[in-house]
TITORVEX-753432 format. One record per residue: residue number from 1; x negated, y negated, z negated of N, C-alpha, C in turn. Coordinates in steps of 0.1 Angstrom, whole numbers, plus 5000, padded with zeros to 4 digits. Each point is the difference from the previous one (the first is absolute). Example, Ala and Ser with C-alpha at 12.3 -4.5 7.8 and 13.67 -1.06 7.14 Angstrom:
2
(node 1; (4868; 5057; 4922); (5009; 4988; 5000); (4991; 4988; 5000)),
(node 2; (5004; 4989; 5007); (4991; 4989; 5000); (5008; 4989; 4992)),
//
This chain:
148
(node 1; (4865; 4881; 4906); (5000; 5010; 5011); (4995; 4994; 5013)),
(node 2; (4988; 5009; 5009); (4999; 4994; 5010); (5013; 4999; 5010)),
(node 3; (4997; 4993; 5013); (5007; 4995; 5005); (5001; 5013; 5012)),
(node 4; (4991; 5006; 4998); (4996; 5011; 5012); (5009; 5014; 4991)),
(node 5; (5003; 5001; 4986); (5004; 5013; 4991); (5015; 4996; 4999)),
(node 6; (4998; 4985; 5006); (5018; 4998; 4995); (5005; 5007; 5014)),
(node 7; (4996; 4995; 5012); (5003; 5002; 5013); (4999; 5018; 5004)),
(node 8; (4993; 5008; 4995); (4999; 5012; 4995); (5016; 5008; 4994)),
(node 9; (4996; 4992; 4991); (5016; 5008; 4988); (5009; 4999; 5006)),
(node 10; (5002; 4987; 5009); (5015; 4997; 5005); (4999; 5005; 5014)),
(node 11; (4990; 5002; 5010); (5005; 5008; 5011); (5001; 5013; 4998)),
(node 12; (4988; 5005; 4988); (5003; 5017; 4999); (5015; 5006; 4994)),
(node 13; (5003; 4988; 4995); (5016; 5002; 4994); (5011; 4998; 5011)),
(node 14; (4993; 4993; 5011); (5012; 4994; 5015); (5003; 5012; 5007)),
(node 15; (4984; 5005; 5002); (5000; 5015; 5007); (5006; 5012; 4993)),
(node 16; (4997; 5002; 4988); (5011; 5011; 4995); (5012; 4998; 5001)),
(node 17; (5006; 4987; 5001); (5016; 5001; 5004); (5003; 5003; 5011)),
(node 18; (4987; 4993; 5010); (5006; 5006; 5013); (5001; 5016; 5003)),
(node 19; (4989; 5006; 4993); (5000; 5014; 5002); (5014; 5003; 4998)),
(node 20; (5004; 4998; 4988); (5012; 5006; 4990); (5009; 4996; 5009)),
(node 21; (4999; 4992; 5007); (5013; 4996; 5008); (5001; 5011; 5011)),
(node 22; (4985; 5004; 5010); (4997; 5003; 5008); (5006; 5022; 4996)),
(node 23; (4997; 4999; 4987); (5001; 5013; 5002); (5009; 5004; 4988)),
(node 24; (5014; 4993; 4998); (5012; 4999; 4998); (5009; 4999; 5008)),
(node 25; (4999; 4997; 5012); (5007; 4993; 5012); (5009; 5010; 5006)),
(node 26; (4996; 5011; 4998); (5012; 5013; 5003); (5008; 5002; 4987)),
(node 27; (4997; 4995; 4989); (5005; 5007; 4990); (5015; 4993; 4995)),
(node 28; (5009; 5007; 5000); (5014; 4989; 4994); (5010; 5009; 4989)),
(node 29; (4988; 5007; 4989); (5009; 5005; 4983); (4987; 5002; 5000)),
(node 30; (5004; 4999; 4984); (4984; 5008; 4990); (4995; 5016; 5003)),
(node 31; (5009; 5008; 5004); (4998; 5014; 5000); (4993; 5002; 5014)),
(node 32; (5001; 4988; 5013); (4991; 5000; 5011); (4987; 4997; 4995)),
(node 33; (4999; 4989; 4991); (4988; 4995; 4996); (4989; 5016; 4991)),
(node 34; (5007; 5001; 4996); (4993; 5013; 4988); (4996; 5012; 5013)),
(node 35; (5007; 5003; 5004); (5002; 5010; 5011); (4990; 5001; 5011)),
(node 36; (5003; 4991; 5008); (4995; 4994; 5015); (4986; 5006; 4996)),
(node 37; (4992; 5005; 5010); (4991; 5007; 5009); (4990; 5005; 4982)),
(node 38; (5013; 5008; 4998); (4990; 5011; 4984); (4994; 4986; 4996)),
(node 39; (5010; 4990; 4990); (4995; 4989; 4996); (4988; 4993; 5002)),
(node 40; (4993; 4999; 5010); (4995; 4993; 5007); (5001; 4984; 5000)),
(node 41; (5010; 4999; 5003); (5005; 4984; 5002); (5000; 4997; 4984)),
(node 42; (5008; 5005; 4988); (5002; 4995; 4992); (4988; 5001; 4995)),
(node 43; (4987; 5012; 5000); (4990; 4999; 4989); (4991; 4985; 5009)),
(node 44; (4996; 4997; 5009); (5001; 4988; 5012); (5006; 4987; 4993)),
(node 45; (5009; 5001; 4997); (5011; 4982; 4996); (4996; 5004; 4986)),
(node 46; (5000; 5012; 4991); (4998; 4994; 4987); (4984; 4995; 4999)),
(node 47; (4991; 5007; 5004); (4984; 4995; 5000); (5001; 4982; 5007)),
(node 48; (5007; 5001; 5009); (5001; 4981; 5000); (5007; 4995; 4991)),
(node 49; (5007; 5002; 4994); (5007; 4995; 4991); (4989; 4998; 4987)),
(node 50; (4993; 5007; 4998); (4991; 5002; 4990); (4987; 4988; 5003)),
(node 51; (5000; 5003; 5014); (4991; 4990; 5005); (5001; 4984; 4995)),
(node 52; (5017; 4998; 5006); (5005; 4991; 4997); (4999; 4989; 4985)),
(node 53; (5006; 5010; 4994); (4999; 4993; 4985); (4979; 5001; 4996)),
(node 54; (4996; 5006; 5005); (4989; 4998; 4997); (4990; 4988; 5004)),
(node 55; (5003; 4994; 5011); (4995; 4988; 5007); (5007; 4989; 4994)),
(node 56; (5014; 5005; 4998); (5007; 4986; 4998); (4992; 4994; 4985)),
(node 57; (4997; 5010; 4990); (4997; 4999; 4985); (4987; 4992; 5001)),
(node 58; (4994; 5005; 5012); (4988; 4988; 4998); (5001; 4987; 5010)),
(node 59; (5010; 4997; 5002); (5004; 4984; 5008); (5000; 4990; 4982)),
(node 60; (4995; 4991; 5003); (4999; 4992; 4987); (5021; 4996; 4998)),
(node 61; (4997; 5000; 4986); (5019; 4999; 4993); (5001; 4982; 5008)),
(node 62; (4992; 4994; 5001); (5009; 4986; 4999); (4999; 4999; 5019)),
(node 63; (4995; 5013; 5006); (5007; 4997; 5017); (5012; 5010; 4997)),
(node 64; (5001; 5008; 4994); (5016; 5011; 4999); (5008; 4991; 4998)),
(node 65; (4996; 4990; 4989); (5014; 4988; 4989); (5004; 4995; 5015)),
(node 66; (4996; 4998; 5013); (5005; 4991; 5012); (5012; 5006; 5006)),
(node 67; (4999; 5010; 4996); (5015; 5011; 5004); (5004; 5006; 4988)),
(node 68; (5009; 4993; 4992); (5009; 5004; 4989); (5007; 5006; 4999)),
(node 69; (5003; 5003; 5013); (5013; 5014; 5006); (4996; 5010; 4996)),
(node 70; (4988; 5003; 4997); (4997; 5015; 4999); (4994; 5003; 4983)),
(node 71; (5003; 5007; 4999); (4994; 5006; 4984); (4991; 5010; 5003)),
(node 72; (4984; 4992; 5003); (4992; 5008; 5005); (4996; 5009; 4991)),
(node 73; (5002; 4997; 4987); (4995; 5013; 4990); (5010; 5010; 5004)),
(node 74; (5007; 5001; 5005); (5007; 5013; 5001); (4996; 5008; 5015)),
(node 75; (4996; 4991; 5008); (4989; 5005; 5009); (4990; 5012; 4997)),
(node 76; (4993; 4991; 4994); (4985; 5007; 4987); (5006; 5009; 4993)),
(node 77; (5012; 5001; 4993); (5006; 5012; 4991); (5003; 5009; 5011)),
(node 78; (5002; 4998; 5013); (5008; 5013; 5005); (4985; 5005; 5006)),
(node 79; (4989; 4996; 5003); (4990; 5007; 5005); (4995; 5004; 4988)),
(node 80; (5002; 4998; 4983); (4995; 5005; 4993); (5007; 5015; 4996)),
(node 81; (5013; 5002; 5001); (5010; 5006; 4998); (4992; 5013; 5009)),
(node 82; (5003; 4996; 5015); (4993; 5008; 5010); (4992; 5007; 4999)),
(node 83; (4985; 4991; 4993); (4990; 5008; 4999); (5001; 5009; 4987)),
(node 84; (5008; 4997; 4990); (4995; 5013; 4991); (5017; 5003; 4996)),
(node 85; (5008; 5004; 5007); (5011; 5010; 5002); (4997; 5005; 5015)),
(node 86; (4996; 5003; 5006); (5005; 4999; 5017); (5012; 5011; 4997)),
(node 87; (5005; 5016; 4991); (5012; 5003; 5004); (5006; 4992; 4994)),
(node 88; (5003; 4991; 4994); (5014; 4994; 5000); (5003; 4989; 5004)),
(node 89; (4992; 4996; 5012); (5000; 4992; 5010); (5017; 5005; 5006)),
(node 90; (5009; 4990; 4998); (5015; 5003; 5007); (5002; 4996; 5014)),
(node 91; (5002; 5007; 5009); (5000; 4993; 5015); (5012; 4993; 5003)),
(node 92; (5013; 5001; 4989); (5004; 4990; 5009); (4998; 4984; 4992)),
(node 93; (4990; 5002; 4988); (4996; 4984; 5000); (4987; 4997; 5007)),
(node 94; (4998; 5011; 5006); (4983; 4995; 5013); (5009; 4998; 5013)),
(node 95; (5014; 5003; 5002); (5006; 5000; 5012); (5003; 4987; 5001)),
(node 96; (5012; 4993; 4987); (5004; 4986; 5003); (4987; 4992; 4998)),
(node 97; (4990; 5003; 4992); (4986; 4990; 5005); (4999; 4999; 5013)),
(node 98; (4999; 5011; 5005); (4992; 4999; 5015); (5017; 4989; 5008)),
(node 99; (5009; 5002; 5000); (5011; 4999; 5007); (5000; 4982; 4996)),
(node 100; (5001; 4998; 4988); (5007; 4986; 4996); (4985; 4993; 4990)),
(node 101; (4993; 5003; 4995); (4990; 4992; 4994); (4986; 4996; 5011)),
(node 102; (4997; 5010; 5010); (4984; 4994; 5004); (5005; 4988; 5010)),
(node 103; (5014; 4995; 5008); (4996; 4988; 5009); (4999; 4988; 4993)),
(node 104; (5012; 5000; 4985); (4995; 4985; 4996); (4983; 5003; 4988)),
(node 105; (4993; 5008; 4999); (4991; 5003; 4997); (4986; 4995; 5008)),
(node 106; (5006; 5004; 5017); (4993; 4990; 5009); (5002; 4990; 5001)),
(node 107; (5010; 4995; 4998); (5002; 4985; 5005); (4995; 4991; 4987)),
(node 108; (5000; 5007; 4988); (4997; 4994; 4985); (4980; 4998; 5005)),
(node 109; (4998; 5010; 5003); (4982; 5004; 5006); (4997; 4989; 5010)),
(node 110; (5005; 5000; 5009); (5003; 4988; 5010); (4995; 4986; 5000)),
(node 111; (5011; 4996; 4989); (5003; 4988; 4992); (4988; 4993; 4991)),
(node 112; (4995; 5014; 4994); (4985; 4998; 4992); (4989; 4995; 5009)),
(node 113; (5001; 5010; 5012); (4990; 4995; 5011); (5002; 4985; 5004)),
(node 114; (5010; 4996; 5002); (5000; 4986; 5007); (5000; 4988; 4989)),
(node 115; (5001; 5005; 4989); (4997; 4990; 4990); (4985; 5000; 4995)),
(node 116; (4996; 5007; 5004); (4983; 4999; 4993); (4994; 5004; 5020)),
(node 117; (4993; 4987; 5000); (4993; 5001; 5012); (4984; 5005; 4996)),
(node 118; (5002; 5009; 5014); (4988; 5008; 4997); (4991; 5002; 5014)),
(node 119; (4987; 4997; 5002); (4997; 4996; 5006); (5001; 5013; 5016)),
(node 120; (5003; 4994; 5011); (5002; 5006; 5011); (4997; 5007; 5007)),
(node 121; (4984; 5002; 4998); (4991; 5009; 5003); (5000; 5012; 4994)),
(node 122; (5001; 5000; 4988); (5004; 5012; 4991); (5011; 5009; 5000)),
(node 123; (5009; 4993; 5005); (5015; 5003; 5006); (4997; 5007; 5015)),
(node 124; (4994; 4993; 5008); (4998; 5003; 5010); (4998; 5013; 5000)),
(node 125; (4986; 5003; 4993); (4988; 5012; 4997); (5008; 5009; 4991)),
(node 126; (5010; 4997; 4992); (5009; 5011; 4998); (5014; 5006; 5011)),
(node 127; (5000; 4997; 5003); (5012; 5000; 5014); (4994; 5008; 5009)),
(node 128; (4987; 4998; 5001); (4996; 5010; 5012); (4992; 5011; 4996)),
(node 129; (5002; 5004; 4984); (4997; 5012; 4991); (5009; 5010; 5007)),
(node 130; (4993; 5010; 5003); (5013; 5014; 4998); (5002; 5001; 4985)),
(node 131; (4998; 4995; 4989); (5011; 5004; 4989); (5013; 4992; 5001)),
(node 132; (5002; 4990; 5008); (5011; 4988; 5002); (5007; 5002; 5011)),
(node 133; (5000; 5012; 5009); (5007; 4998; 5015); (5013; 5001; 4999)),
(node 134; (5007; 4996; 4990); (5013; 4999; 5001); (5007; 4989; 4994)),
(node 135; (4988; 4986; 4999); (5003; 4990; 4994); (4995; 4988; 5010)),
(node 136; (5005; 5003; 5015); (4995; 4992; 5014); (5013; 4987; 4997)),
(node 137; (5010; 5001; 4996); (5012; 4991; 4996); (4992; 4989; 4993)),
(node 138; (4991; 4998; 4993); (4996; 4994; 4989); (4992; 4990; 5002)),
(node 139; (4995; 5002; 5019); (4994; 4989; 5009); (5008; 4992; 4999)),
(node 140; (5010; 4998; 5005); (5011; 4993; 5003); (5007; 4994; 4988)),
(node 141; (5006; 5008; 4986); (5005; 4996; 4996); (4991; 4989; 4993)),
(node 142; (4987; 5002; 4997); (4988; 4990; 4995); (4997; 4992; 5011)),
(node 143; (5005; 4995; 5014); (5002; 4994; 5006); (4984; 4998; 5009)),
(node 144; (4993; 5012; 5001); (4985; 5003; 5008); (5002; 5008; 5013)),
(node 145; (4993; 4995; 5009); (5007; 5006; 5016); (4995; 5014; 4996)),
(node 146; (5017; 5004; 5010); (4993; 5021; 4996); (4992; 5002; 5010)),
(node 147; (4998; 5009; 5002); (4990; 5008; 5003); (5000; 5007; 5014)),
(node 148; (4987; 4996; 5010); (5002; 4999; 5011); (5004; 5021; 5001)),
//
């Protein structure tokens, strides 16, 4: 895998959590989630969710084995599940995802980033993408001055 497709998979997967976070953030039961603005929000967090396991599937297996906490095939299974059930997509297992699985999901995403160094410029040039504007934290946490 290039080094430019690895850096791809894992910020497009950074930014769908943020979304999901972003437009979950009023929501506190599954019946708000399904509901909220003529399911809007939820058809919204399941399409990143789908996103999600989709990117992750192509990060190479021996950078996933660096975070053993997670059973990324079940990642990949729930965006498979998604795409060919969407009714029996159950909200309240899209609810405790969004609630309790995407922060150590970032921090597992994170962790990948800072173990595989990747060159700076590319980082850079993705950071100041509008597909990324909600992954400005990632200056900092990769320890690159933010952004005037």
């Amino acid at each position: 895998m290039s080094e430019k497709g690895f850096l791809i998979y894992v910020f497009t997967t950074l930014e769908a959590i943020e979304k999901i976070k972003i437009y979950s953030k009023e929501i506190h039961t599954p019946e708000e989630l399904l509901s909220l603005n003529d399911q809007m929000n939820f058809n919204a967090i399941n399409r990143l969710l789908l996103t999600i396991g989709e990117e992750v599937k192509k990060i190479e297996v021996d950078l996933l084995n660096t975070q053993p906490q997670f059973q990324w095939h079940e990642i990949i299974g729930l965006r498979n599940r998604m795409a060919h059930d969407y009714r029996g997509i159950d909200p309240e297992i899209i609810f405790d995802i969004v609630k309790h699985e995407l922060t150590p999901l970032k921090n597992a995403l994170i962790n990948i980033l800072m173990l595989n160094p990747i060159d700076k410029d590319l980082v850079l040039k993705a950071l100041d993408s509008p597909f990324y504007k909600n992954l400005e934290y990632l200056r900092k946490t990769l320890g690159y001055k933010e952004k005037n």
